[in-house]
Z-matrix of the N, CA and C atoms (Angstrom, degrees):
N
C 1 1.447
C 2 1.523 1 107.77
N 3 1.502 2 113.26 1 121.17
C 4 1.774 3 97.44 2 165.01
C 5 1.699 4 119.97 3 -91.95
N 6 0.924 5 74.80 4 118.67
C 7 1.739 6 64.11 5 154.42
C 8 1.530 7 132.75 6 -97.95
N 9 1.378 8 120.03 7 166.95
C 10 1.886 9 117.38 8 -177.58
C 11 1.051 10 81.81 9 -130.47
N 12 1.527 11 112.59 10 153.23
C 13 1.331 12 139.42 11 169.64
C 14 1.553 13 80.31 12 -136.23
N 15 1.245 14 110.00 13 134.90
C 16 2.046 15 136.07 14 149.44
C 17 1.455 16 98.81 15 -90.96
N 18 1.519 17 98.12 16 133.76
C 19 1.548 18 116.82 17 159.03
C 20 1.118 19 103.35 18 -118.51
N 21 1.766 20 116.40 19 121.98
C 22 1.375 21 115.62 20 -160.31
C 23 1.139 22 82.08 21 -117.86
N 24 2.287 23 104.42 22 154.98
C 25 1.442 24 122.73 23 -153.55
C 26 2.081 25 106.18 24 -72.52
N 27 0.632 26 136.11 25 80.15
C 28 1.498 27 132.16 26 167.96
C 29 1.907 28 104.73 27 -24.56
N 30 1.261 29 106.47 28 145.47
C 31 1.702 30 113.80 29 -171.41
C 32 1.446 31 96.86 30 -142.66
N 33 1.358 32 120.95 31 58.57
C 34 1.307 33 123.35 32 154.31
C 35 1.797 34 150.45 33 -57.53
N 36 1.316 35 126.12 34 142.79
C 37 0.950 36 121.53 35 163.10
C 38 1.580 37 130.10 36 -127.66
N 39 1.209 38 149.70 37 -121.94
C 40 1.747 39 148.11 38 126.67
C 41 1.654 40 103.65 39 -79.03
N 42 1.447 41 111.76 40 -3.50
C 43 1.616 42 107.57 41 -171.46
C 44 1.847 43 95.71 42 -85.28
N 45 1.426 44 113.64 43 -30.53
C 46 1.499 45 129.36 44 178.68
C 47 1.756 46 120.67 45 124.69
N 48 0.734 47 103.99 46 -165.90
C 49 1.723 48 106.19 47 -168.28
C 50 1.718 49 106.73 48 -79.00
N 51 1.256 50 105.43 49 135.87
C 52 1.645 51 102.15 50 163.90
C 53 1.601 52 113.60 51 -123.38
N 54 1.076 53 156.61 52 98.53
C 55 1.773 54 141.42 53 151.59
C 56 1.330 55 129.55 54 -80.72
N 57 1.326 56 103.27 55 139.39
C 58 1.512 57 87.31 56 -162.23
C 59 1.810 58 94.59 57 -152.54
N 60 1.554 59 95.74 58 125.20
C 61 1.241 60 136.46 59 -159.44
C 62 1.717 61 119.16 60 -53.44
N 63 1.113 62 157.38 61 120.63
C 64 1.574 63 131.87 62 161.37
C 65 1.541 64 108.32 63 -139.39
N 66 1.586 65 91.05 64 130.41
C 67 2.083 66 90.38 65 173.77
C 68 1.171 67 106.93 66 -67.06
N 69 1.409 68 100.89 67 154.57
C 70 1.316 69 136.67 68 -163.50
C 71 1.691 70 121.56 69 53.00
N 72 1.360 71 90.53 70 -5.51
C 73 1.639 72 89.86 71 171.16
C 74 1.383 73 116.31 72 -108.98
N 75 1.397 74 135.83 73 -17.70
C 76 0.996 75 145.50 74 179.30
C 77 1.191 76 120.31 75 -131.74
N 78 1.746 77 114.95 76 -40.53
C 79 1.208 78 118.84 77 169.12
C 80 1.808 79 104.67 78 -112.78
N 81 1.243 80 91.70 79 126.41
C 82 1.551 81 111.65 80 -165.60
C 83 1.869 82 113.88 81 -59.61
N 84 1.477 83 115.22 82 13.97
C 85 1.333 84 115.46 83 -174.51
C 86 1.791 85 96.55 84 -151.96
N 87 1.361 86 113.90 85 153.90
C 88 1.074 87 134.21 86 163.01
C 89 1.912 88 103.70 87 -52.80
N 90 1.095 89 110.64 88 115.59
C 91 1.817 90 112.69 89 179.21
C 92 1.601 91 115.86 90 -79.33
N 93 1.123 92 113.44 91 133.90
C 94 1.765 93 120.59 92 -164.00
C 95 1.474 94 89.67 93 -122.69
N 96 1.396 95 129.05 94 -45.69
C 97 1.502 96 112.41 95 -164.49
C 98 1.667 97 102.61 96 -162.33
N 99 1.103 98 103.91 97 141.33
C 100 1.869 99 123.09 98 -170.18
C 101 1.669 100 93.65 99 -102.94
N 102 1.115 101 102.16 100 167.77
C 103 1.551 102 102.34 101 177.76
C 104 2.126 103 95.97 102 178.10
N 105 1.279 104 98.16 103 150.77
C 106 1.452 105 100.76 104 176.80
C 107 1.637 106 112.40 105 -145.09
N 108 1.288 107 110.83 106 141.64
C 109 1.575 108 129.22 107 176.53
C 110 1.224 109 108.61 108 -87.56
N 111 1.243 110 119.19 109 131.70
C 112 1.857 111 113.59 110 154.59
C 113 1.577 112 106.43 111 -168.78
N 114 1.483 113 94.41 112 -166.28
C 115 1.651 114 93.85 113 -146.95
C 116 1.590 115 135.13 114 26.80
N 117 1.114 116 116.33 115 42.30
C 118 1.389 117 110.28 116 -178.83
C 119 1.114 118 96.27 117 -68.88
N 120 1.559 119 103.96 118 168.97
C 121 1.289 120 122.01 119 -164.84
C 122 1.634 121 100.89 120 -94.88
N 123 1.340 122 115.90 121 149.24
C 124 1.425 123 116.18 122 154.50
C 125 1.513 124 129.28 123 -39.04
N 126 1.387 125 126.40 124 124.03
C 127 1.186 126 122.22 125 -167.53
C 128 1.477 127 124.76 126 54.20
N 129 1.285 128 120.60 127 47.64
C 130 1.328 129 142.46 128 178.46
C 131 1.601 130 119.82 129 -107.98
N 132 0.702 131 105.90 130 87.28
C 133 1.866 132 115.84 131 -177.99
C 134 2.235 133 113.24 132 -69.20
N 135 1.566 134 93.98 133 99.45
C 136 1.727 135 90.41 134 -167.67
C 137 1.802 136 98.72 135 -88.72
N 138 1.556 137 100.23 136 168.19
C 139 1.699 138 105.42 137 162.88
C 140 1.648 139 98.27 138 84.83
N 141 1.645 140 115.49 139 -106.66
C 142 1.586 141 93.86 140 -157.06
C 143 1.414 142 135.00 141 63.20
N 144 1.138 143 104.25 142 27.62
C 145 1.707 144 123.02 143 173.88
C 146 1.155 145 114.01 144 -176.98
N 147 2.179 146 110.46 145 170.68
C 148 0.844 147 104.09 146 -168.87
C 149 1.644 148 102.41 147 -118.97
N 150 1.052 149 128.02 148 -144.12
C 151 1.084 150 118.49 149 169.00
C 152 1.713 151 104.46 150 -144.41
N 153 1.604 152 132.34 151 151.66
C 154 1.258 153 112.21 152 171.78
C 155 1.399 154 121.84 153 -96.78
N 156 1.344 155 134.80 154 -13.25
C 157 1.032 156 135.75 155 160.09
C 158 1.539 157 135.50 156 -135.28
N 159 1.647 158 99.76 157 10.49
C 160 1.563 159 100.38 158 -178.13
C 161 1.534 160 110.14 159 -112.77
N 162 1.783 161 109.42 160 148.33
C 163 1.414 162 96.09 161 -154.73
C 164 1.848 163 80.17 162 -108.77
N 165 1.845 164 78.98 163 -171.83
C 166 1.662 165 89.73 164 163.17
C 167 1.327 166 123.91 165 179.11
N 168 1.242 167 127.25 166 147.25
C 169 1.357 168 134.22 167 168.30
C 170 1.374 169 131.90 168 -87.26
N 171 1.585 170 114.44 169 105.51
C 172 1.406 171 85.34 170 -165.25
C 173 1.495 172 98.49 171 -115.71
N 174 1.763 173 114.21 172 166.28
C 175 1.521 174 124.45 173 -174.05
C 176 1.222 175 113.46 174 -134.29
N 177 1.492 176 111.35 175 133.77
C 178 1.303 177 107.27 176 -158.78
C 179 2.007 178 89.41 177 -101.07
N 180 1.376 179 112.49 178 106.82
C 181 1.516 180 122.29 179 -147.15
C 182 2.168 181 90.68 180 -80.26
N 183 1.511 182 102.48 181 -42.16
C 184 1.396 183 108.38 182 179.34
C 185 0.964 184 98.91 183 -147.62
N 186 2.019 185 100.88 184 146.31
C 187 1.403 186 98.70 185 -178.85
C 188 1.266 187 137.23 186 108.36
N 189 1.428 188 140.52 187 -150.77
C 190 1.098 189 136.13 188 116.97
C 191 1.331 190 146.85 189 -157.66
N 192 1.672 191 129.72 190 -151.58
C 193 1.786 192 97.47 191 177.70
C 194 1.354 193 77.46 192 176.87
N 195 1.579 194 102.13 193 169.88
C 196 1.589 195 120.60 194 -155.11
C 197 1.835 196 90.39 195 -112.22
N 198 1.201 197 140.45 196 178.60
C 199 1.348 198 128.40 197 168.72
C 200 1.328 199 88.38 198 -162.68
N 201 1.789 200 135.39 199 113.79
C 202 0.766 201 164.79 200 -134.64
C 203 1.863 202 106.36 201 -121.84
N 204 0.997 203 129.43 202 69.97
C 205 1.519 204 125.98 203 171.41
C 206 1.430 205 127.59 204 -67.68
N 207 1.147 206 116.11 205 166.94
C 208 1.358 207 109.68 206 -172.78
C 209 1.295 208 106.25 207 -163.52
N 210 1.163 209 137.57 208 111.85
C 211 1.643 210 125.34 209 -175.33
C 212 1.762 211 115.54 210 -118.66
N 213 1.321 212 113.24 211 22.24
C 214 1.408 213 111.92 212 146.84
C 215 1.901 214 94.39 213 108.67
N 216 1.956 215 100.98 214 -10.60
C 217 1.462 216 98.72 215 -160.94
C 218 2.111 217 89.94 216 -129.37
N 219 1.367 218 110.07 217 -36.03
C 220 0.992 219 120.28 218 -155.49
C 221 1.617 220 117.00 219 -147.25
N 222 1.230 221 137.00 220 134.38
C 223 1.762 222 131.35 221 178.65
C 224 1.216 223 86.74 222 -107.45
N 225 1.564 224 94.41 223 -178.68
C 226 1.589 225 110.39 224 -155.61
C 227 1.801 226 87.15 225 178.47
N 228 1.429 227 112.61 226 111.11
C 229 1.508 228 113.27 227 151.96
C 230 1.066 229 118.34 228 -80.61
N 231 1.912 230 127.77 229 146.52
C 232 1.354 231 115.75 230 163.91
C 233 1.236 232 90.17 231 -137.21
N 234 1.431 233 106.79 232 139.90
C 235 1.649 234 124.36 233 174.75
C 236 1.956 235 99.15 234 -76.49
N 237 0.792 236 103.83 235 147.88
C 238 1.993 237 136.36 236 173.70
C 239 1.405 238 82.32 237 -108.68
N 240 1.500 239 105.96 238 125.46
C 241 1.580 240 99.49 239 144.52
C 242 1.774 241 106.54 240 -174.87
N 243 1.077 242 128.06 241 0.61
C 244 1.196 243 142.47 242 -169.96
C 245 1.944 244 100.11 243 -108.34
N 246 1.384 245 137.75 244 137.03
C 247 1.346 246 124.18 245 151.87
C 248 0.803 247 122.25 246 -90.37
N 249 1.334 248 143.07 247 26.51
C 250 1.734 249 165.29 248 151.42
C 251 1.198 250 108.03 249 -83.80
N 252 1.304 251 138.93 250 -10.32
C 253 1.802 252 143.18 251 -146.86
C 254 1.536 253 94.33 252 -123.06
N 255 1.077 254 114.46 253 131.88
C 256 1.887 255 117.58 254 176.33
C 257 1.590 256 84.15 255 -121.96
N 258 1.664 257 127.42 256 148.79
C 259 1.227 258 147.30 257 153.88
C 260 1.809 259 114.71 258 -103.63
N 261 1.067 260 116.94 259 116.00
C 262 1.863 261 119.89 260 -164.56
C 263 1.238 262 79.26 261 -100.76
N 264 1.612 263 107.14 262 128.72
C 265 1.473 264 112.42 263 153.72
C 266 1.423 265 116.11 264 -126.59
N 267 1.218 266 114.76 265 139.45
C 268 1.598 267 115.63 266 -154.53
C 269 2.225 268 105.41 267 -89.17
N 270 0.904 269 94.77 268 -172.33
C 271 1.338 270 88.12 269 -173.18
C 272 1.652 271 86.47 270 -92.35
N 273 1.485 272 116.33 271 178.73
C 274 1.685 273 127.22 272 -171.10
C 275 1.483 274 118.68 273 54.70
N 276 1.460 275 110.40 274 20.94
C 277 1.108 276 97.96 275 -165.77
C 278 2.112 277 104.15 276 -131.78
N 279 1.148 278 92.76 277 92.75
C 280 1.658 279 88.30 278 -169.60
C 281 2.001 280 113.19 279 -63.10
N 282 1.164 281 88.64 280 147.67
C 283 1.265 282 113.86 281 -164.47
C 284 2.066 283 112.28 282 -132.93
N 285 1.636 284 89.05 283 141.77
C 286 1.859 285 96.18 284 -174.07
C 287 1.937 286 88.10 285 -131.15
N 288 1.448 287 105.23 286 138.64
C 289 1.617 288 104.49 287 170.25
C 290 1.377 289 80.11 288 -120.81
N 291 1.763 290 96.77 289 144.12
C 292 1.552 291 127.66 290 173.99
C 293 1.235 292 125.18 291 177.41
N 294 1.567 293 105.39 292 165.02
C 295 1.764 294 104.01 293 -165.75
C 296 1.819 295 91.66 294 76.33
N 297 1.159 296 120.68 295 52.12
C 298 1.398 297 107.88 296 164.37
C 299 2.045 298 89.51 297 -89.97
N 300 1.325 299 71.10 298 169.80
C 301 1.834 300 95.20 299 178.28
C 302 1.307 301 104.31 300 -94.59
N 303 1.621 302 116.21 301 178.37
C 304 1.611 303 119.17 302 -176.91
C 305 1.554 304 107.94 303 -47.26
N 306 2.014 305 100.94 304 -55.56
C 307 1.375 306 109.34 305 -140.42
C 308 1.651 307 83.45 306 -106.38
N 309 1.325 308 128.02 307 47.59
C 310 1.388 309 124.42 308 169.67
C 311 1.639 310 126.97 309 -62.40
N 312 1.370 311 120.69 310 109.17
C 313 1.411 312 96.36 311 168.16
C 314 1.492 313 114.59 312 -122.84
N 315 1.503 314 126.26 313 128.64
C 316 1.301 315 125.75 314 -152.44
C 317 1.567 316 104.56 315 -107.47
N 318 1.243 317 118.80 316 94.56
C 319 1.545 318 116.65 317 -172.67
C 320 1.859 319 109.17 318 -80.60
N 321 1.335 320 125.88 319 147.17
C 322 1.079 321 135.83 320 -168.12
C 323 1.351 322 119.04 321 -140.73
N 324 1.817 323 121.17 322 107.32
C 325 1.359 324 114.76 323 178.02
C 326 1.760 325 103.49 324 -99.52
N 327 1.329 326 104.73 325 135.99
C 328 1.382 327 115.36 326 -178.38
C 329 1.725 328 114.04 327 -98.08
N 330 1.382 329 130.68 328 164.43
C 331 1.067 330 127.45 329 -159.97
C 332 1.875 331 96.34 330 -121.48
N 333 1.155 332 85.25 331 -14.40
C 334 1.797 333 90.24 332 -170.75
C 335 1.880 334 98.20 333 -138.13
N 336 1.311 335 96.54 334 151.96
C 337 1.778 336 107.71 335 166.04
C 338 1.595 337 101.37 336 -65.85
N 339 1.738 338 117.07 337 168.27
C 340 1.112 339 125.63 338 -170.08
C 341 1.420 340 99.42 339 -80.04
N 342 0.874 341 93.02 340 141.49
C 343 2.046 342 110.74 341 -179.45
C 344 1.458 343 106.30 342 -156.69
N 345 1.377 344 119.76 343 110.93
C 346 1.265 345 122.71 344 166.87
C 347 1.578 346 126.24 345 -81.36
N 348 1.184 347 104.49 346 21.45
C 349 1.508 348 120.69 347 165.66
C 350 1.236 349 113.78 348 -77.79
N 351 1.361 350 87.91 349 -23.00
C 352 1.803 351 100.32 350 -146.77
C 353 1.673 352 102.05 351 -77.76
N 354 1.411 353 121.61 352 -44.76
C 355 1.147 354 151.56 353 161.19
C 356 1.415 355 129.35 354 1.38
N 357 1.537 356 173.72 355 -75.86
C 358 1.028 357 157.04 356 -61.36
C 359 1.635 358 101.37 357 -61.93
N 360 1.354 359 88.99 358 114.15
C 361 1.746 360 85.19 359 160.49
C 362 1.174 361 140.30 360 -108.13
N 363 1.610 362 112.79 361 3.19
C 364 1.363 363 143.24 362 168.69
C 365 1.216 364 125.16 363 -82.47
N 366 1.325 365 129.01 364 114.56
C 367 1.783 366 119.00 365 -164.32
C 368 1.588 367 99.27 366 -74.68
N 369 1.639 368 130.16 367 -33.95
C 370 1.260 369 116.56 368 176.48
C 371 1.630 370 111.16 369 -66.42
N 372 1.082 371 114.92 370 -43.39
C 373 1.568 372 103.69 371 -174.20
C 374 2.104 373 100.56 372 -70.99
N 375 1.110 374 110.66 373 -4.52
C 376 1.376 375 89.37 374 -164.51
C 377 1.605 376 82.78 375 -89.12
N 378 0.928 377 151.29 376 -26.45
C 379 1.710 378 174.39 377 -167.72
C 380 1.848 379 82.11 378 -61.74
N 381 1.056 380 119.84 379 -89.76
C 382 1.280 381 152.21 380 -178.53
C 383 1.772 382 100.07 381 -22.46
N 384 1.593 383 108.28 382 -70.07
C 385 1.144 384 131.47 383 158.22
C 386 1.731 385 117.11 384 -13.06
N 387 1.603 386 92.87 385 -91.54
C 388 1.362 387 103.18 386 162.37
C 389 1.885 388 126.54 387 -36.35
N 390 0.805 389 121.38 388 -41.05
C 391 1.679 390 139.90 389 -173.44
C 392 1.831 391 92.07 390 -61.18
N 393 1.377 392 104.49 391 -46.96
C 394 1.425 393 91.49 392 -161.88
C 395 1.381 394 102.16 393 -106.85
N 396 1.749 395 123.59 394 19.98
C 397 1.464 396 114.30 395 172.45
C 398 1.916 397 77.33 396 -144.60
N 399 1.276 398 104.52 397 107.50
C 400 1.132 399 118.01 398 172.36
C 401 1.286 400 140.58 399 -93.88
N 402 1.624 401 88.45 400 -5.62
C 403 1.923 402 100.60 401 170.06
C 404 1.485 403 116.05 402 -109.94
N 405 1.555 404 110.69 403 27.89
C 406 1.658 405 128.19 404 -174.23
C 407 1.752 406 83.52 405 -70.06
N 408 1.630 407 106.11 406 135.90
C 409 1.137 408 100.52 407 159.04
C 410 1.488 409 100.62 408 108.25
């Protein structure tokens, strides 16, 4: 399984850090929808699905959090913990966020609008899934 991590350019001064985001230049897809995590609770396991065609980048903005991959052959933990660090997760590829911290906030660029079509939320059918699209990944 590969994974990408983005290290996005920091634009600092003594005023403090600024980064600042652009599709196809930074984020590898045209952006459809933003979305953000926080306060999760201690010992709270997020995601549990995969998706079939929408991708995403996610940034762990404060804080941090574990992001749990899975591609039907192989897992793979990746720690969140930098707000300079983007994690690309491809579509077919189910995913769990956890181990966030108190002050976690988990920012998320989406590649597609929300569609619950889009979804597998079943780890056997996402199993299943994979079997019959064999170049997921």
């Amino acid at each position: 399984m590969r994974v990408i991590k983005y290290v996005f350019q920091p634009h600092g001064d003594d005023r403090g850090q600024l980064i600042a985001l652009e599709e196809f230049k930074d984020i590898p897809f045209k952006i459809k929808r933003v979305y953000y995590m926080y306060d999760t609770a201690e010992g709270v396991v997020r995601g549990h699905h995969a998706h079939k065609k929408l991708e995403q980048i996610l940034v762990c903005i404060h804080g941090g959090c574990k992001i749990r991959l899975d591609n039907g052959k192989e897992k793979k933990v990746v720690p969140l913990e930098k707000p300079y660090e983007g994690l690309y997760v491809a579509n077919n590829m189910w995913r769990e966020m956890f181990d966030f911290s108190e002050d976690a906030v988990l920012l998320v660029f989406a590649s597609e609008l929300y569609d619950e079509n889009d979804y597998i939320r079943d780890y056997d059918e996402f199993i299943e899934f994979i079997k019959e699209h064999p170049n997921a990944d």
